[in-house]
GUTI-659836 format. One line per field, with one value per residue (C-alpha): x, y, z; residue number from 0. Coordinates in steps of 0.02 Angstrom, whole numbers. Each point is the difference from the previous one (the first is absolute). Example, Ala and Ser with C-alpha at 12.3 -4.5 7.8 and 13.67 -1.06 7.14 Angstrom:
2
u: c(615	69)
v: c(-225	172)
w: c(390	-33)
num: c(0	1)
***
This chain:
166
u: c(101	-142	-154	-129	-77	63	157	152	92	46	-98	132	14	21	188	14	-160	78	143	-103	-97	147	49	-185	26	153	-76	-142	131	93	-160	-52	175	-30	-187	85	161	-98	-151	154	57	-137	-78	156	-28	-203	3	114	-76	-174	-115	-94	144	25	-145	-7	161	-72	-144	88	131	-136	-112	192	6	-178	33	156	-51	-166	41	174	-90	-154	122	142	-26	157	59	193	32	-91	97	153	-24	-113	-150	-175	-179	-161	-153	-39	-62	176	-72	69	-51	-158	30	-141	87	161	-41	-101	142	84	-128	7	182	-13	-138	155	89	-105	35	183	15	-103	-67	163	77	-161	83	179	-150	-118	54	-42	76	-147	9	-186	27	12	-152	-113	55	-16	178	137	214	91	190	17	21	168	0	9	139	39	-138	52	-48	-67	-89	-42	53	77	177	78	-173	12	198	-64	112	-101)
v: c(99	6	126	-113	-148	-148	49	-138	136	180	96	49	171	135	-5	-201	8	109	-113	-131	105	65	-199	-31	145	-58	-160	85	85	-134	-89	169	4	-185	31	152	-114	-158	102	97	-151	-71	140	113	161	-17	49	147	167	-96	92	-182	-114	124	2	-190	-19	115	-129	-148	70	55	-169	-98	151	-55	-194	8	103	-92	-159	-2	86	-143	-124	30	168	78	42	13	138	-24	-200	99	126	-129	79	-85	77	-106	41	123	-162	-73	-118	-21	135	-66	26	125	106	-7	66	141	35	35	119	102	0	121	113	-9	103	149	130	10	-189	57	-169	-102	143	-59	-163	119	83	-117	-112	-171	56	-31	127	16	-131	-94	63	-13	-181	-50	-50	36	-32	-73	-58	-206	-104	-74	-179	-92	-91	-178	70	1	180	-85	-155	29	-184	-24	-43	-108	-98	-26	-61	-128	121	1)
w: c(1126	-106	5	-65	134	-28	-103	31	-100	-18	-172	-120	-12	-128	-57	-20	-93	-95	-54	-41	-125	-64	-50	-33	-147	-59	-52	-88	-89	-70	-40	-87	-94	-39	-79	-115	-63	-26	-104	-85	-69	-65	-47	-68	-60	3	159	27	56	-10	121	-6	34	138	70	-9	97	131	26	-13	129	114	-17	61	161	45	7	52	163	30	-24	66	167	-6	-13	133	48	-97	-160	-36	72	181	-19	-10	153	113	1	-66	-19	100	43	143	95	-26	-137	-183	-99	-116	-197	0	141	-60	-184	83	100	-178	-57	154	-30	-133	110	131	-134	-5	45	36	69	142	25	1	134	120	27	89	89	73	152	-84	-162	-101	-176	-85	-126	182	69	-180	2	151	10	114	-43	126	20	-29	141	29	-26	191	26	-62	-154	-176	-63	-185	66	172	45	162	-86	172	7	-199	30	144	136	166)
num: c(0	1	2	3	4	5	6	7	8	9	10	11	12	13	14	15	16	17	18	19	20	21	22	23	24	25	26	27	28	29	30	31	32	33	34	35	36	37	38	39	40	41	42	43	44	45	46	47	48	49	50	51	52	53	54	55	56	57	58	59	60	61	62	63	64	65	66	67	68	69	70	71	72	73	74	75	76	77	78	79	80	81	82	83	84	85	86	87	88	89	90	91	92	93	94	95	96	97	98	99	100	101	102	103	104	105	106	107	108	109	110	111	112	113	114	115	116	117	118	119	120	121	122	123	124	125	126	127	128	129	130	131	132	133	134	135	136	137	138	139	140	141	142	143	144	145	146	147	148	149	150	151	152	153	154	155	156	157	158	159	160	161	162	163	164	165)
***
C-alpha cells in the first residue's frame, strides 16, 4: 500500500527508480553523441579539441536534460525511462506536476548528487520513497496504475462500449 493519504498506488522505490534513470541517461547520451556527430560534420576539423565547441556541447546537452525532464514530467508525469518501468512523477497532492515544479525538481536533482548521492539513497530510506529532489519539488514518484479492465492503456476508451458489445 501506499504511505501517503489518498495514494490508489504504491511510491516507486529506490531500485526501479533507478532503472528508469539509467534509460533516462541513455537517451541523453545518444542525444549527446548526436549533438557531437551532427556539429562534426558541419563543422569538420574547426571544432576538434575546441575548449569552446566543448563547452557549447555541454550546454546544449544540458539545456535538452532540463526540457526533456520538466516537460516530459509536466506533461504526463514520465520521461522514457519511468514509461518504460511504470512509474510517473505528480504532485505531493496527487495532481500533475506544474512546469514550474517539475523543472525545480531538475535543479534539485543535481543538489541530490552531493555529496556521495546522498540525496537519491533518501528515497531507499524514507517510507514514502520520496529522495530530496522529491521533497525540494514538492513531488512524489509513484508506480502507474494498471489500466482497469475493458480500458485501452493509450486512449483510455472503454474498448467493448466503443465496439457496441454490451
Amino acid at each position: 500500500m501506499s504511505e501517503l493519504p489518498g495514494s490508489p498506488t504504491p511510491p516507486a522505490g529506490f531500485w526501479i527508480r533507478a532503472v528508469a534513470l539509467l534509460i533516462d541517461v541513455l537517451v541523453w547520451s545518444v542525444v549527446r553523441l548526436s549533438l557531437d556527430v551532427v556539429a562534426g560534420r558541419l563543422w569538420r576539423q574547426e571544432i576538434e579539441g575546441s575548449p569552446f565547441f566543448q563547452a557549447m556541447l555541454g550546454f546544449f546537452t544540458l539545456l535538452f536534460t532540463a526540457l526533456y525532464t520538466a516537460v516530459l514530467h509536466a506533461l504526463d508525469g514520465q520521461t522514457l525511462g519511468k514509461l518504460a518501468v511504470g512509474v510517473r512523477v505528480i504532485a505531493v497532492d496527487g495532481e500533475r506536476l506544474p512546469f514550474g515544479a517539475a523543472l525545480l525538481r531538475w535543479l534539485a536533482f543535481w543538489f541530490s548528487l552531493v555529496p556521495l548521492g546522498l540525496g537519491f539513497v533518501m528515497a531507499g530510506l524514507r517510507r514514502d520513497k520520496r529522495a530530496l529532489h522529491d521533497l525540494i519539488a514538492g513531488s512524489r514518484v509513484e508506480r502507474t496504475p494498471a489500466p482497469r479492465a475493458g480500458r485501452s492503456a493509450s486512449t483510455g476508451v472503454d474498448e467493448s462500449a466503443a465496439a457496441g458489445l454490451p
